[in-house]
C-alpha positions in Angstrom: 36.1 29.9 -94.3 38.5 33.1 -93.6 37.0 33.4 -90.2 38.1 29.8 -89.4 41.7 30.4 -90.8 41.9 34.1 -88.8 42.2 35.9 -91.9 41.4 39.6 -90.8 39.7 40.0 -94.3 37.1 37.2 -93.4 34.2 40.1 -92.5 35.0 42.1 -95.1 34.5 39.0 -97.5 31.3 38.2 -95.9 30.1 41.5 -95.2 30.3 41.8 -99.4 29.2 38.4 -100.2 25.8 38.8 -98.2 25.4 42.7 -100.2 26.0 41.3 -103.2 23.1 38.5 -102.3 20.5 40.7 -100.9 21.1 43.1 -103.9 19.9 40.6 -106.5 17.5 39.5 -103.8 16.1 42.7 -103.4 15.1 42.9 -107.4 13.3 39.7 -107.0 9.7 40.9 -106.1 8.2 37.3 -105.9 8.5 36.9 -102.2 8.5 32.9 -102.8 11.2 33.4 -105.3 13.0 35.7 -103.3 13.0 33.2 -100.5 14.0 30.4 -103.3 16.9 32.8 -104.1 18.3 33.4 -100.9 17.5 29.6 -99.1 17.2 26.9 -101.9 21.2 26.8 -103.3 23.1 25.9 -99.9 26.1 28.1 -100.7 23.8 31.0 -100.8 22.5 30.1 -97.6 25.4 29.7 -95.4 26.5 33.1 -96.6 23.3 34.5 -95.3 23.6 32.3 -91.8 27.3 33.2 -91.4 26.2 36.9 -91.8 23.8 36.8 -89.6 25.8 35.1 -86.8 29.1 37.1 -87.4 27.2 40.6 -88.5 27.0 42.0 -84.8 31.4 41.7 -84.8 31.3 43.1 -88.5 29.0 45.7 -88.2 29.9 49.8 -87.3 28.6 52.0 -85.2 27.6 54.8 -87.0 
């Protein structure tokens, strides 16, 4: 992971990683194949997990 290496582009990677998930998420209106979509391919789910952990350091104040 960037993040691990101290790339400075490591939350802008993951910042547009997660979008790119929870866009083609977001068309899925099946909730159980929305979850599928997000949780069942492991890559796809650490993307989401690392978001969620390193969001608050990524994420402007507006």
């Amino acid at each position: 992971m960037l993040a691990h290496a101290g790339d400075p582009r490591a939350a802008e990677v993951l910042a547009a990683a997660n979008a790119e998930l929870q866009a083609h998420a977001t068309a899925i209106t099946d909730a159980t194949l929305r979850h599928g979509f997000l949780n069942d391919i492991p890559e796809r789910r650490e993307i989401v997990a690392a978001f969620r952990s390193f969001a608050p350091s990524i994420m402007k104040p507006r």
